[in-house]
PLY file of the C-alpha trace (Angstrom):
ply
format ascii 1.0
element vertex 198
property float x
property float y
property float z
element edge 197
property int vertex1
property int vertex2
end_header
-53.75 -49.84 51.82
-54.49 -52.48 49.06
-56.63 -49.74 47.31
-54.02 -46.85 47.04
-51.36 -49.74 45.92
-52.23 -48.96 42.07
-51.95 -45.54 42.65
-48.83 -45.27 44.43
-47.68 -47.33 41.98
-49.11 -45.21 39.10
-47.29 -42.20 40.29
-43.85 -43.65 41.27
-43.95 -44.65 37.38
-44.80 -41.23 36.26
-41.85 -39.60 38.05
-39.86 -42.05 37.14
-40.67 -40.85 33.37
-40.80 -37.52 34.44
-37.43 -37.43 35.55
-35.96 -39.67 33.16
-37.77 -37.07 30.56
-36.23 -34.05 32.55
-33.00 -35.31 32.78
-33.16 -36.00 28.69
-33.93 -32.37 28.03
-31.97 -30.59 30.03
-28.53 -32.53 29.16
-29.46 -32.47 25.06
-30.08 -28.57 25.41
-26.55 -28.38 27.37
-24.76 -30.32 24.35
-26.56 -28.64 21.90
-25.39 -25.38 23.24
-21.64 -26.73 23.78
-21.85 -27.77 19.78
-23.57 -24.12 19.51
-20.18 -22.91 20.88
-18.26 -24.83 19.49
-19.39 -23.90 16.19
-19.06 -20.20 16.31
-15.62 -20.75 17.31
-14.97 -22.35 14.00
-16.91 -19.36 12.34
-14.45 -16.39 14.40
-11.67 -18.97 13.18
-12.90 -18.64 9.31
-13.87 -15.10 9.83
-10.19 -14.26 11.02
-8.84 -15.93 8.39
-11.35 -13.64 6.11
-9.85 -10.54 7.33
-6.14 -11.41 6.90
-6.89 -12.27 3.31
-8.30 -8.79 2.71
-5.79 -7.45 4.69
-2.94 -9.89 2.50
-4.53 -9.05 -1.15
-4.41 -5.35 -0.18
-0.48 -5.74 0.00
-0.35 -8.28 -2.87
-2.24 -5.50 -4.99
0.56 -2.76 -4.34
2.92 -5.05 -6.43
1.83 -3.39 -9.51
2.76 -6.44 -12.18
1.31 -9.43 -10.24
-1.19 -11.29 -11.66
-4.51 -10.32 -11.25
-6.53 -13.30 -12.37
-4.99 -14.64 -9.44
-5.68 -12.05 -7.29
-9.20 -11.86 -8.39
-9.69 -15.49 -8.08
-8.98 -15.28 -3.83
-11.38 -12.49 -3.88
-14.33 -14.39 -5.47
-13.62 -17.31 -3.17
-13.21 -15.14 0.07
-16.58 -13.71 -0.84
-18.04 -16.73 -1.44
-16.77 -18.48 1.76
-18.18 -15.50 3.49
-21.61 -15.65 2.06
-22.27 -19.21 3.23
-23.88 -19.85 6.82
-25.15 -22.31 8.77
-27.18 -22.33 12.03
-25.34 -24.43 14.55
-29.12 -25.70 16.19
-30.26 -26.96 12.49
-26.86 -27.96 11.23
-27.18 -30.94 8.35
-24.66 -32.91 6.44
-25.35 -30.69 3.02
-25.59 -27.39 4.69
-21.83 -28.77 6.38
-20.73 -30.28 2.84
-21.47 -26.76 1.57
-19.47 -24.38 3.66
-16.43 -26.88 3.29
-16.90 -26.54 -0.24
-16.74 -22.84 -0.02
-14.01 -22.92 2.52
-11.91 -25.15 0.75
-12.40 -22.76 -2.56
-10.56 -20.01 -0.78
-7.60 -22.22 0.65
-6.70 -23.57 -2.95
-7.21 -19.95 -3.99
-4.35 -18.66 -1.05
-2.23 -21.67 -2.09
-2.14 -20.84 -5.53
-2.02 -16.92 -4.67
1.17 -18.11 -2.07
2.59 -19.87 -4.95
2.67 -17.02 -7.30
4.25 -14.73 -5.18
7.17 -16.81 -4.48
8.19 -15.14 -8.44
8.16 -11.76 -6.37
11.52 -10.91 -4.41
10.49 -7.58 -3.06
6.51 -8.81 -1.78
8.36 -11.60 -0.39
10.64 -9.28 1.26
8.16 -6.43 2.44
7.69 -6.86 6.19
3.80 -6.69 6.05
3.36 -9.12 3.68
5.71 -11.69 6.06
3.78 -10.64 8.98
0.34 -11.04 7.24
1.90 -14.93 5.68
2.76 -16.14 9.52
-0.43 -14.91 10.83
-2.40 -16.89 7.92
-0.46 -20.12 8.87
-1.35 -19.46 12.36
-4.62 -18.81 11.47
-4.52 -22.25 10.05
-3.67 -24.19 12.83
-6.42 -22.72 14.76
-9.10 -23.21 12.27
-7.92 -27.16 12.12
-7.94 -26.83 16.47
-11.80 -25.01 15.79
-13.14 -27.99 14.05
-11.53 -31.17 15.73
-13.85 -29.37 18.82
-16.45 -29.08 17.04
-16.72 -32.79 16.20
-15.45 -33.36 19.84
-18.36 -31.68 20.79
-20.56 -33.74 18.45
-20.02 -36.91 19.92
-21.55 -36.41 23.64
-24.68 -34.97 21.71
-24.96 -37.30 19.28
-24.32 -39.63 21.87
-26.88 -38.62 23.56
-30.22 -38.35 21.33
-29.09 -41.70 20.14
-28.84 -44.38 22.07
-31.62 -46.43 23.21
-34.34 -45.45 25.49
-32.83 -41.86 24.66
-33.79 -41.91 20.87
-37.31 -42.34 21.81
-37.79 -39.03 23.95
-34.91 -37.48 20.83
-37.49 -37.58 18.27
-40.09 -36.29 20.14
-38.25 -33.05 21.11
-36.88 -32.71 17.86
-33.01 -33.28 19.44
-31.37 -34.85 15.81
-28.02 -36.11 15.53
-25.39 -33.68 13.91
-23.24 -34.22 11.19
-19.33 -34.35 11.63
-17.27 -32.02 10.00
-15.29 -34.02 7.36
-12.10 -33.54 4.58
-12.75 -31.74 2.03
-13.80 -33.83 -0.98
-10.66 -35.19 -3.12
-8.62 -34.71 0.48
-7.83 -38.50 0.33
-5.44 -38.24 -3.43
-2.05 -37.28 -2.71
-1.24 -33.58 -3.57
0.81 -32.57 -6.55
4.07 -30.93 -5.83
5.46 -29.03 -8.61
8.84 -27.48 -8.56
10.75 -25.08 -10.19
14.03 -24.67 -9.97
14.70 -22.24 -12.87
0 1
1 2
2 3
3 4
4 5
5 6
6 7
7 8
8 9
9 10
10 11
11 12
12 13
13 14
14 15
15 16
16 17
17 18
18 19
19 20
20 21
21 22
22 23
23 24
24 25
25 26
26 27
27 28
28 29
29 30
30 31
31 32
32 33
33 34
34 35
35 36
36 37
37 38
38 39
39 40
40 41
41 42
42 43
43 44
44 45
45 46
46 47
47 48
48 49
49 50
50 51
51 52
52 53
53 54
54 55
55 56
56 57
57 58
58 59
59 60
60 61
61 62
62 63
63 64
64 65
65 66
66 67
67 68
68 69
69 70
70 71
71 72
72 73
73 74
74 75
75 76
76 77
77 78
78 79
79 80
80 81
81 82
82 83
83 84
84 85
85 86
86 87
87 88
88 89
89 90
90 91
91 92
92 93
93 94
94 95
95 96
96 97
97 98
98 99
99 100
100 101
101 102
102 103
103 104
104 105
105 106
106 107
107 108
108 109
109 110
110 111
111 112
112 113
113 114
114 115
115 116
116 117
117 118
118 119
119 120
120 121
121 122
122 123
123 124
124 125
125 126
126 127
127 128
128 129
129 130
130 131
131 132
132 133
133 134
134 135
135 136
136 137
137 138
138 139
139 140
140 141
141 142
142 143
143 144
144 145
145 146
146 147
147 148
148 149
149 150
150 151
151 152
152 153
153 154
154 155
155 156
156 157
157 158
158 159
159 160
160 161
161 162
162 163
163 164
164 165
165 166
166 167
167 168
168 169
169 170
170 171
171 172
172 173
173 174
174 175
175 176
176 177
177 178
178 179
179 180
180 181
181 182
182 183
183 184
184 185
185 186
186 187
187 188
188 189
189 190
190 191
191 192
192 193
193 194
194 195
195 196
196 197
């Protein structure tokens, strides 16, 4: 018996690392995927809001005086939003930094388009334009809902791949922590509220 001892003892340790090992894996790749999901929910979030501005400057554009530097400026940001991507497995804090940059392009584009059009009585009256207005600010809201679960679905994961024994297997398997998404930059002054009573 004394001369299988090592051995037995040799292999209890290796499925003990084994499953320790297994157990790593397999709950990382089930995080990862829930931040996977959770990120193309704030992408079908974005995108919706994508389509209601096109939808929104189509009706804007049938007011034949409005102002189309502003009009053109939410069409260069909503194309520019659109054009930047990330891949939710490889996401890093520029590639995040980026696509909030873009993102928050368009919304201060909409505000200021919003604003303009308060000068227009009969947009603000037409009934598709109202429609298209409460279905942005809805839009809204779920976007904001879209990425406080996103970074809820950060934290298990990064969680995870890094805490201690964990962080040693996390390298190995290339499991990296993922950034948060954050306010836009300048979020933190207090806004400027201009208004015009004449």
């Amino acid at each position: 018996m004394k001369k299988w001892m090592p051995w037995i003892i040799v292999a209890i340790i290796a499925i003990g690392l084994y499953s320790w090992g297994k157990g790593f894996n397999n709950t990382a790749v089930k995080l990862n995927e829930n931040v996977g999901e959770a990120w193309g929910n704030v992408q079908t979030s974005y995108q919706r809001r994508n389509d209601l501005i096109g939808n929104l400057v189509k009706t804007v554009q049938g007011a034949a005086d409005f102002e189309r530097n502003t009009l053109k400026d939410v069409i260069e940001a909503r194309s520019k939003a659109t054009q930047t991507t990330i891949d939710p497995s490889n996401i890093t804090p520029e590639q995040l930094q980026q696509f909030n940059e873009a993102q928050g392009g368009l919304s201060s584009a909409l505000s200021r388009l919003l604003v303009t059009i308060e000068r227009y009585p009969e947009l603000k009256a037409n009934q598709n334009f109202l429609k298209l207005q409460d279905e942005l600010v809805s839009t809204e809201n779920t976007i904001q809902t879209a990425r406080t679960r996103f970074n809820e679905a950060i934290k298990p994961y990064n969680n995870h791949v890094k805490t201690f024994p964990n962080m040693l297997l996390a390298g190995l398997l290339n499991f990296d922590d993922k950034p948060y998404f954050d306010a836009e930059v300048g979020a933190e002054k207090p806004v400027e509220v201009e208004l015009d009573f004449n």
